[in-house]
Structures are given as structure tokens and as C-alpha cells.
N, C-alpha and C positions, 0 to 999 in steps of 0.2 A: 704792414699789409696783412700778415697773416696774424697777426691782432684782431683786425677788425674783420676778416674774414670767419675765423674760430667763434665770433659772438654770436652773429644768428644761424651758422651751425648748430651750435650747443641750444639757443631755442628752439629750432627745429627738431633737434631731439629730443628735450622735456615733451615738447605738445604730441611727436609722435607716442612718447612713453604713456603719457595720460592717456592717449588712444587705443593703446594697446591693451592698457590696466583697464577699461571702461565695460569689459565683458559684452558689448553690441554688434563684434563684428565677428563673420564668417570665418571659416579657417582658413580661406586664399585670402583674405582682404588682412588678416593676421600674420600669414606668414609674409605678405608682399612689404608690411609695416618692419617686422623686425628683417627684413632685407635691408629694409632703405637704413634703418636703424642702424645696421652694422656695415655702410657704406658711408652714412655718415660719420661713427667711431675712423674708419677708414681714414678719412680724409682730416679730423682733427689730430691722431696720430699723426700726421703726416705733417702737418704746421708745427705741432708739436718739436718735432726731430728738426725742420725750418729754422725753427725759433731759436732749438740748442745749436746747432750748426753756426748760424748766424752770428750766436755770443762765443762759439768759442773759435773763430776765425777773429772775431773782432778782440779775440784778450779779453773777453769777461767775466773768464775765471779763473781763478786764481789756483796755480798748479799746489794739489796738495803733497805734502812731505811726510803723510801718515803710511806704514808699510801695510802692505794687505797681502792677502793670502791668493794671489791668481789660480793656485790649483784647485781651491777652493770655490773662487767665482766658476771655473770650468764646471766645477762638479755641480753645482747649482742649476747655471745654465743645461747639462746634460738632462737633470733631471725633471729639470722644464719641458725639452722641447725634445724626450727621446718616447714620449707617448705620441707626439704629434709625429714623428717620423712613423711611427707602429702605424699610424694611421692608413697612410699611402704607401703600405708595404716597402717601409725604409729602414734602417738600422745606424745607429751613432755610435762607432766605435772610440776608444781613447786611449791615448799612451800619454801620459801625463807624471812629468817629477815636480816634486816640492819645490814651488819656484814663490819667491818673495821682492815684492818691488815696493817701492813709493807712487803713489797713486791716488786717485778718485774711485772707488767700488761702485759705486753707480756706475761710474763712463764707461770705465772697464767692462762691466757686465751689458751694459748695451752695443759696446763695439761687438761683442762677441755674441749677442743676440741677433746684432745687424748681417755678422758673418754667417751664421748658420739656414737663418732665414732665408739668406739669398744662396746658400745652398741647397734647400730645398725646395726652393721656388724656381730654381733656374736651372739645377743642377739634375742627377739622375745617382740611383745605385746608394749606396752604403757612403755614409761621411762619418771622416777620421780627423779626430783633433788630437793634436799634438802639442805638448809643453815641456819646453824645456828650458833652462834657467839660462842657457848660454843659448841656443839657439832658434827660442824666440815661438811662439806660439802660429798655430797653421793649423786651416781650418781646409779639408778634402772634398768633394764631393767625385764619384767617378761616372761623369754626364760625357757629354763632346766635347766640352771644353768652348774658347773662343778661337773669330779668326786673331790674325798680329793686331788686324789696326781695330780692332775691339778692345784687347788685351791693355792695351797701349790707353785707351779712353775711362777705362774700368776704375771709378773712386771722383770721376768727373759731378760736380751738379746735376741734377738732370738728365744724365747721361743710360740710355738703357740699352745693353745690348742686345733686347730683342726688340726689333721693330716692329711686327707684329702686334707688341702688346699683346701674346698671347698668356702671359704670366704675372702675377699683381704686381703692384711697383710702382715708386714717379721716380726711381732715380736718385734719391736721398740717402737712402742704407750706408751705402757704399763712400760716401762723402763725407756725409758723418761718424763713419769708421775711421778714414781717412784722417779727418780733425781732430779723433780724441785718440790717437794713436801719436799725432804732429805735438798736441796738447802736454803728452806725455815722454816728448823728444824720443818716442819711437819713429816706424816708419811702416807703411806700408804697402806691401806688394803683391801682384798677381803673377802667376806662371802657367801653363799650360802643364798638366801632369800627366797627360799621355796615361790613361784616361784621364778626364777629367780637369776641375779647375781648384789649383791651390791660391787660397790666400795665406800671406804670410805675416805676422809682426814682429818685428826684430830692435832691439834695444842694446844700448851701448851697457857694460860691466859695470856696475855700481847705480843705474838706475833706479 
């Protein structure tokens, strides 16, 4: 389904592209195009992570046995997304040791993209990641936190704990966190950190 849904999306974006490229249109009738534009990117993203989810609940991929550098994927991601924090007057702090596992550096790096994101999307205040070799990688935001039976649903399909939909999201992040964490016979978990909400990843010694 999210095959053949992603197909005339991505048309829909070329022709609005052309439109845009066409120099005929006003500046509201331009900026309303690259809206939709980037509501459509939105929603292909999002089949996208579908799609990886999908294969890697189903076993279709194959756990890699090459070591990588996790303090190294953090610093990466840090320096990704610690302009977008400056943005909405936020700050991404880190305490980070040389930690080395066996692993996917992509999935890696998107579990930890899915984590951050949904700390700044959902969360509040200054976020602190943490690496450590024994005790396992945790991502902070210091927001409200969730109620229990939120807490408890948090990594679900679908699952959003704001019903509002006051905050971007289908529900996906946190799932497919969840699967390339299982992928990688880690685990993953939520806690309430008074402020705020910690996600956790934790892996057995020799991973």
C-alpha cells in the first residue's frame, strides 16, 4: 500500500516543482506551492519509515556484524540537528564515551534521528544525550513528560501521545526506533525523568 500510495505523491511533486520553476506565479500562490510541497516530502518520508519498519519486523534484513563507531553516529546526529534546536531556542547537550558495537550505521543513525526529533517535537527545555558503553545510549528532553498509560503505549504503530495533534507526527518515529533497536537485540525504553522524558537503549556486553 504505501508503494502505490508514494507513486502519485512523488508525481504530484514533480508537476508542483515545474510550477514553481515556471516563474508565472505570484508570491502567495508560490509560497502556498512549496507548502504543499513540503507536506507532500512530509508524507513520503513517512511511507518511507512504513516501508523500513515493515521489513525490518518482517526479518528483511540481515543483522550486520561490521563494528561502528556509536559515539561517532551521536556526534554526527548532534551536529545535524543542534542548529535546528538554536532554532526554537533549544540547546543539545552530550556526555558521550567511546562506545563500539556491531551494527547497521544507517539504522543506528536513524533510531537516534527518530529519538531527537521526537524530543523536540514533543518535548520542551534543553536535550541531553548520553553514551555509554555499559549503560547504553538515552536521549532527555526536560518538557512534562507523559501520564503511566501514555508511557506504557510509547514505541506502539500509530500511537501518538498527543491527541490534539498539536505537534507533527503519524506515530512512526518511535516504532521504528523500537525495531532497529529489537533488530540490533538491544531494547527499548521510556521513563518519566521528572522533568521531562527519557528514552533509553540498552544492549547486552559483547554486542
Amino acid at each position: 500500500l504505501a508503494h502505490d500510495l508514494r507513486r502519485p505523491l512523488q508525481a504530484a511533486r514533480q508537476r508542483l516543482e515545474e510550477l514553481a520553476n515556471s516563474h508565472s506565479l505570484d508570491a502567495d500562490a508560490e509560497q502556498t506551492i512549496q507548502a504543499s510541497i513540503g507536506e507532500i516530502d512530509t508524507l513520503l518520508a513517512t511511507f518511507a519509515a512504513l516501508l523500513r519498519l515493515a521489513r525490518l519486523q518482517a526479518g528483511g534484513f540481515e543483522r550486520s556484524e561490521r563494528q561502528i563507531a556509536l559515539d561517532q553516529i551521536v556526534a554526527d546526529a548532534v551536529e545535524m540537528y543542534q542548529p535546528v534546536a538554536a532554532d526554537v531556542g533549544r540547546e543539545i547537550h552530550t556526555s558521550v564515551q567511546p562506545t563500539s558495537l556491531r551494527g547497521d550505521r544507517h539504522l543506528w543513525f536513524q533510531l537516534l534521528q527518530n529519538l531527537i526529533e521526537n524530543a523536540l517535537n514533543h518535548g520542551a527545555g534543553q536535550i541531553d544525550i548520553e553514551l555509554d558503553p555499559k549503560q547504553g545510549l538515552s536521549v532527555r528532553d526536560h518538557g512534562p513528560g507523559v501520564s503511566p498509560d501514555q508511557l506504557a503505549r510509547l514505541g506502539e504503530r500509530f500511537y501518538r501521545a498527543d491527541p490534539a495533534r498539536s505537534s507533527p507526527g503519524f506515530g512512526i518515529g518511535l516504532a521504528l526506533s523500537r525495531a532497529i533497536a529489537e533488530h540490533h537485540h538491544a531494547r527499548l525504553s521510556f521513563e518519566n525523568a521528572n522533568p521531562g522524558l527519557r528514552a533509553r537503549v540498552a544492549w547486552d556486553a559483547g554486542s
